[in-house]
TIPA-660653 format. One line per 3 residues: number of its first residue (from 1); their letters; for each residue x, y, z of C-alpha. Coordinates in steps of 0.25 Angstrom, whole numbers, plus 2048, in hexadecimal, padded with zeros to 3 digits. Last residue first. Layout:
residues N
NUM	A	X Y Z  ...
end
This chain:
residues 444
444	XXX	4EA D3B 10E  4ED D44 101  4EC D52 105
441	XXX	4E2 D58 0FB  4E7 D64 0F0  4EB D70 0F7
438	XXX	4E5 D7C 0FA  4DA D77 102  4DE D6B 10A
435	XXX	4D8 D5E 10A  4DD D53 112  4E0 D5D 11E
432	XXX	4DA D55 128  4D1 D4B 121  4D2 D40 12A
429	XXX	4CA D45 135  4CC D3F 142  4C4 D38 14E
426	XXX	4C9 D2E 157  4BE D24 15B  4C8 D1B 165
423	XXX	4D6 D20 164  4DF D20 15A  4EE D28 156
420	XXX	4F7 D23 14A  4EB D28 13F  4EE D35 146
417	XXX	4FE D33 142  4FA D30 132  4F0 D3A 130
414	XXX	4FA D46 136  504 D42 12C  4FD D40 121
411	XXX	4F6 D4B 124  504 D53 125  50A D4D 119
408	XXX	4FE D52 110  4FE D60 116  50C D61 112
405	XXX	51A D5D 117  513 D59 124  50F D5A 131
402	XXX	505 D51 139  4FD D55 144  4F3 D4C 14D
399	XXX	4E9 D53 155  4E4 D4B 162  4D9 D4A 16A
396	XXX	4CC D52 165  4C2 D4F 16D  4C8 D4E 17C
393	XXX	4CE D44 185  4D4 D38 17C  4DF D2F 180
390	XXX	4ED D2F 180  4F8 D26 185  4FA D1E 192
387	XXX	4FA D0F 190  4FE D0D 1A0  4F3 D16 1A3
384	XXX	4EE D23 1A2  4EA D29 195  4F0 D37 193
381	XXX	4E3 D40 18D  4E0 D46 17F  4D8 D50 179
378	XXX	4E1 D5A 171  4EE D50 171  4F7 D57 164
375	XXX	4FF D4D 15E  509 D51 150  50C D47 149
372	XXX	51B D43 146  517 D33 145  51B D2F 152
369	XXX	512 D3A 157  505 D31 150  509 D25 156
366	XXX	50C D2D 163  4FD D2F 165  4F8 D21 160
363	XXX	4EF D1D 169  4E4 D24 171  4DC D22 17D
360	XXX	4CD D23 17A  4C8 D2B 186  4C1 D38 181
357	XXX	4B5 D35 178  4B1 D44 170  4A3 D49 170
354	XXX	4A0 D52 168  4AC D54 161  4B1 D4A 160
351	XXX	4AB D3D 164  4B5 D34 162  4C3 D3C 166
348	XXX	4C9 D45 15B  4D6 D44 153  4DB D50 14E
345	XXX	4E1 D50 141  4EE D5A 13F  4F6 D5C 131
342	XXX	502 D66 131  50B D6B 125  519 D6F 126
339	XXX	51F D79 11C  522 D80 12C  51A D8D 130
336	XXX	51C D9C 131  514 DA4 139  50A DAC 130
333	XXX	508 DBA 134  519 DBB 136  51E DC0 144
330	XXX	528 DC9 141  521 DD4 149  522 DC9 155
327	XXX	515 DC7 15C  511 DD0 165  505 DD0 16E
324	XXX	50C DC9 17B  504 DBB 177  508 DBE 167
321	XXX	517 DBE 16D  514 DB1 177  50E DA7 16B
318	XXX	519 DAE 162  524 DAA 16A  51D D9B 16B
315	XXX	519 D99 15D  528 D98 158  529 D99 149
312	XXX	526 D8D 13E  516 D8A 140  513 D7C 13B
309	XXX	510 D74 147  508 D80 14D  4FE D80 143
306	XXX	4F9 D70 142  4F8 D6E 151  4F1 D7D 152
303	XXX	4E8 D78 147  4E2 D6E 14F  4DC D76 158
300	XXX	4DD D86 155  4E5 D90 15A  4DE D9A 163
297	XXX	4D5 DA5 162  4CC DA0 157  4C6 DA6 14C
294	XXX	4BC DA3 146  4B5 DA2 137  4C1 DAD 130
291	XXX	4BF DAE 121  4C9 DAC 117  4C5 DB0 107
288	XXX	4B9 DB0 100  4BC DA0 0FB  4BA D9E 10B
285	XXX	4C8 D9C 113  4C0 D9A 121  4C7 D9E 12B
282	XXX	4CB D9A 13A  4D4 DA6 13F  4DD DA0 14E
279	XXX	4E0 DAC 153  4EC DA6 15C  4EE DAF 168
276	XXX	4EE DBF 16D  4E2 DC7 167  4E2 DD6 16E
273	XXX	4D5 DD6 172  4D3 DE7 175  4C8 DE7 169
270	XXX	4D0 DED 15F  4DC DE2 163  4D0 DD8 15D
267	XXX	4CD DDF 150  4DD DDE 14D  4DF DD1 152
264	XXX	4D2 DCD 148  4D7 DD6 13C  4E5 DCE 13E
261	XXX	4E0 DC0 13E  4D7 DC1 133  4DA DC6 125
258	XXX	4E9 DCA 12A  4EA DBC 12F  4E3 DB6 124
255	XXX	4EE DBD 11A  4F9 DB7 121  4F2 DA9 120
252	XXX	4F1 DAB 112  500 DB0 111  503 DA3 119
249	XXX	4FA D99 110  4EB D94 112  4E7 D8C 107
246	XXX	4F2 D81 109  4F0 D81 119  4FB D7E 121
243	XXX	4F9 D77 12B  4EE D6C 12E  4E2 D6A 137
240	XXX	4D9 D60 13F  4CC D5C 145  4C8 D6A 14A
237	XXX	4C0 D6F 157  4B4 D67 151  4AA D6A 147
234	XXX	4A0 D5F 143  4A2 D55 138  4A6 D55 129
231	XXX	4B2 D5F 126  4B7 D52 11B  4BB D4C 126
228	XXX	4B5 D4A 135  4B5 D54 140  4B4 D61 13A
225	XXX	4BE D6C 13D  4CA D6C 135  4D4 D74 138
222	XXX	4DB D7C 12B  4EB D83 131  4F0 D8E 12C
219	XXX	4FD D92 134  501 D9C 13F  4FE DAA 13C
216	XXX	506 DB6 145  4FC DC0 149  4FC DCE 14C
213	XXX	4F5 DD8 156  4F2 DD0 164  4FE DC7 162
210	XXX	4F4 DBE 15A  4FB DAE 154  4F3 DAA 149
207	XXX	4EB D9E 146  4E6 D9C 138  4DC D92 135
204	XXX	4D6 D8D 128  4C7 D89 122  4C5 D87 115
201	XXX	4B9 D8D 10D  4AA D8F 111  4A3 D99 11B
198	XXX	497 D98 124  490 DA3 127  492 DA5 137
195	XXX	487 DA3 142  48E DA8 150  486 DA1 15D
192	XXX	488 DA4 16B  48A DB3 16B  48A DBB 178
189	XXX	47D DC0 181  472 DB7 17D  47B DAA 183
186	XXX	47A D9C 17E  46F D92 183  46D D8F 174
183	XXX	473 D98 16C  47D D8D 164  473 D84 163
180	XXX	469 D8E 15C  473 D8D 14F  471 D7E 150
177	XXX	465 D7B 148  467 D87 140  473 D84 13A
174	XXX	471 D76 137  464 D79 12D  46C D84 126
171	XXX	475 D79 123  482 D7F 11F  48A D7C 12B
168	XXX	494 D80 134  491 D7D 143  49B D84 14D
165	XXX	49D D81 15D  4A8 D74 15B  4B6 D7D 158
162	XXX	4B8 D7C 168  4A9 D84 16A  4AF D91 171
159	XXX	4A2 D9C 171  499 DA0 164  495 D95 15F
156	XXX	497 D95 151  48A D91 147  491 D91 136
153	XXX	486 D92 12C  486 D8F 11E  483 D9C 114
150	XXX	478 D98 10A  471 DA5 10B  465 DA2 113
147	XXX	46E D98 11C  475 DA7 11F  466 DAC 124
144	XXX	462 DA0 12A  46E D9D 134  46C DAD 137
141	XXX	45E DAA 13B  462 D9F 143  46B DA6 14B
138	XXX	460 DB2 14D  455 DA9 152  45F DA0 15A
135	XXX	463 DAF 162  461 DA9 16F  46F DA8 172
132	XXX	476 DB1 16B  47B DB1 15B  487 DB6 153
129	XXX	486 DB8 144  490 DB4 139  496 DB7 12C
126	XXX	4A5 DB1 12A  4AE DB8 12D  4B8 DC2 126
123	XXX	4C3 DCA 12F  4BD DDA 12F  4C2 DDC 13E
120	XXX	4B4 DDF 143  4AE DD3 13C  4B9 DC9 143
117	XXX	4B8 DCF 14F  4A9 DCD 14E  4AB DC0 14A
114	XXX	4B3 DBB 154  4AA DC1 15F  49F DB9 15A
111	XXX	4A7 DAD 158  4AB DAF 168  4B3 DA6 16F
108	XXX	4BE DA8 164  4C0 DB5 161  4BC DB7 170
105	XXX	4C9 DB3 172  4CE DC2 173  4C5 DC3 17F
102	XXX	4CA DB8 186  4D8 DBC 183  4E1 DB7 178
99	XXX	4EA DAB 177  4FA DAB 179  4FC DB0 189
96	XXX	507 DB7 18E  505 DB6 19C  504 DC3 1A4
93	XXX	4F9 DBF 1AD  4EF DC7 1A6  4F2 DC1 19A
90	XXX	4F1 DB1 1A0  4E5 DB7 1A5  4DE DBD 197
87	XXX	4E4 DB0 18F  4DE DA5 199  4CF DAD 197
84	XXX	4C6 DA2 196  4C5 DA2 187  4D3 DA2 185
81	XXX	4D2 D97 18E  4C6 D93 183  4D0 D94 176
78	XXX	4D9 D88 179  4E8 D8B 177  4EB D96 181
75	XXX	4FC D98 180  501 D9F 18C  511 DA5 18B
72	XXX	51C DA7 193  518 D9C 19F  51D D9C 1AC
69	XXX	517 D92 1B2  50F D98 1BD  50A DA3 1B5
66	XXX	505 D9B 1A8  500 D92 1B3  4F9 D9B 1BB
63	XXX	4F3 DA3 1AF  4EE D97 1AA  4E6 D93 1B8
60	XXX	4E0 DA0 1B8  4DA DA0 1A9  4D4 D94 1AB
57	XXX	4D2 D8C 19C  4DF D86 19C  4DC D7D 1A9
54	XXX	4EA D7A 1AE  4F0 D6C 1AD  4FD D71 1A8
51	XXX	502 D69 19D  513 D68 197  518 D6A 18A
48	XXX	527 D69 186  526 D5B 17E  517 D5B 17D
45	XXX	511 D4F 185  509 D59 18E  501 D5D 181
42	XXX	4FB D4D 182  4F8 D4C 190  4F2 D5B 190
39	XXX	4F3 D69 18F  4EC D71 19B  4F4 D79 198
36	XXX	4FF D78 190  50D D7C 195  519 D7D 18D
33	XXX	526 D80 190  534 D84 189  532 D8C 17D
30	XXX	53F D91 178  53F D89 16B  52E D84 167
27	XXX	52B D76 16B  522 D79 176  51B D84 16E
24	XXX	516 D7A 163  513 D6D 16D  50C D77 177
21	XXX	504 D7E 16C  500 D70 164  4FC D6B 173
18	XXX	4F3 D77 174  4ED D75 169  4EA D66 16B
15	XXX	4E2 D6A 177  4E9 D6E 185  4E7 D7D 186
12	XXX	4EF D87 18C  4FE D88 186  507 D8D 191
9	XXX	515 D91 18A  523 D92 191  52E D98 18A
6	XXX	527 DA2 184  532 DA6 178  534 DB4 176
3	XXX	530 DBB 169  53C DBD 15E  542 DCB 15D
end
């Protein structure tokens, strides 16, 4: 029996994730609305998509909406109303609701709790310590004792950071200057600070789709994190991503949800929190073999607007089957996907991500569409005015997604439409997907 279609779908959010769920689940057959809140100017010109200025991150307020209009299924996109509790009231109001509760985020809010889930249900991390406020002596003596034996030192802060609260460094020096930042002012009572040895290798993301018990894998995607190319520059909430991964095929990715996913949904329903959502695995594919460094519990930014352009089944039906606790037994543990590749640059505002300018209108938007790009607004705001158009309102303001044949044809793709879009101190990497392990190097 095939899982019932929600025809009318809430997304929560209004980032460039959300707008690459409201684009997918608007075009999918059978569903018929789809409402993003608070969305934004730019989502809202999705054919079949339409905003509701209501504040994501109040519980209250969602449950009104999703009640009032009907909807069959609630999508949380961002990981802080999850957070907040939006999946715990929406469930209690009777509306199925695709992200997990506050306590089952945890994974996410907490790296501590991550990796004592992750130590309890076997799944390899890296080594790592978690530290109070006012425990600098004991942070710094930890620093010294994997310094001591030629291990680099990742600092994590312990609570929601946006992919900006971690240092990764090899400098003993570095570490120990900023290790007593992290505890500063912070509470004695919960961890603030987790001090991880640092691993080397590839990164790769793989997202799955929890009913609770099983997971359904979407595909591979590799984000890169720093700001500027060649990984030069300070981490940011990611600069760009492409789909598939040469290094990373579906029978690898199948053994990575056995290796992680499922120990950690196994671990969790042991504890009376049932994971229901994306679990989003960040790993490190170290010459010893995969080892998880986070785990998020929501899709990721940009590799959502890589992903979900190449997935080949309905997302919808699953999205509401995984949300009840039961995905279809014929669900396969890697969804299929099309041959096509995908390429996505984000372009930042001047500033980014200390301190990004907003207000620079921007040119070139349906340039780059014209060309069959992919535009997802993250940071952008409707200029008023007989000119009209875009401008910027946020740090990172636009992801540009091209699709391809191959890897090759989809940077090309994706560099020749962001090159079509400007604005006053615009900010890209230029190396997105220009050298991809397991193949030789895409040709610019």
């Amino acid at each position: 029996m095939h899982p019932d279609v929600p025809r009318r779908i809430l997304v929560l959010g209004g980032g460039g994730r959300e707008h690459a769920l409201a684009w997918r689940l608007a075009g999918e057959a059978g569903v018929e609305d789809v409402i993003c809140a608070p969305g934004s100017a730019g989502i809202a010109t999705t054919t079949g998509v339409r905003c509701a200025p209501v504040d994501a991150m109040d519980p209250a307020a969602v449950v009104a909406l999703a009640t009032a209009e009907g909807v069959d299924l609630v999508v949380v996109g961002p990981e802080a109303p999850l957070a907040a509790g939006v999946a715990d009231a929406l469930a209690a109001a009777g509306v199925p609701v695709f992200g997990p509760t506050s306590a089952a985020a945890r994974l996410e809010t907490s790296k501590a709790f991550c990796h004592e889930v992750a130590q309890a249900a076997g799944v390899r991390m890296a080594r790592a310590r978690a530290f109070r406020g006012g425990e600098d002596e004991a942070a710094l003596a930890y620093v010294r004792r994997l310094a001591a034996n030629g291990i680099g030192i990742v600092l994590k802060a312990d609570g929601l950071a946006a992919g900006k609260g971690v240092i990764v460094t090899d400098s003993p020096e570095m570490a120990l200057e900023y290790a007593p930042s992290f505890l500063a002012g912070r509470a004695t009572d919960q961890p603030a600070l987790v001090i991880e040895e640092r691993l080397t290798g590839t990164e790769a993301s793989v997202i799955a789709i929890c009913d609770g018990e099983r997971a359904a894998a979407l595909p591979a995607a590799r984000d890169h994190k720093r700001l500027c190319d060649d990984d030069r520059g300070p981490n940011t909430g990611g600069m760009g991503a492409y789909s598939p991964l040469p290094d990373v095929d579906d029978a690898s990715v199948a053994r990575i949800v056995a290796r992680f996913h499922e120990p950690i949904l196994a671990e969790m329903r042991r504890r009376g929190l049932p994971f229901r959502g994306f679990l989003y695995a960040g790993l490190m594919l170290t010459p010893d073999g995969p080892a998880l460094l986070e785990l998020n519990v929501r899709c990721g930014d940009p590799e959502t607007q890589v992903i979900l352009p190449r997935v080949a089944v309905p997302l919808a039906p699953l999205l509401l089957a995984a949300a009840r606790g039961s995905l279809p037994a014929e669900t396969p543990v890697v969804l299929p996907t099309t041959p096509e590749a995908a390429v996505g640059i984000v372009l930042a505002a001047h500033g980014y991500p200390q301190s990004p300018k907003r207000g620079d209108p921007i040119e070139g938007v349906d340039a780059a569409q014209a060309q069959g790009a992919l535009v997802f607004h993250a940071g952008t705001v409707a200029r008023q005015g007989a000119g009209g158009g875009w401008g910027t309102s946020g740090g990172r303001v636009l992801a540009v997604v091209g699709r391809g044949a191959g890897l090759a044809q989809a940077r090309a793709a994706a560099e020749h439409a962001a090159d079509a879009i400007h604005w006053d101190g615009v900010h890209r990497r230029r190396d997105i997907a220009l050298r991809v392990p397991g193949q030789a190097e895409v040709l610019a």
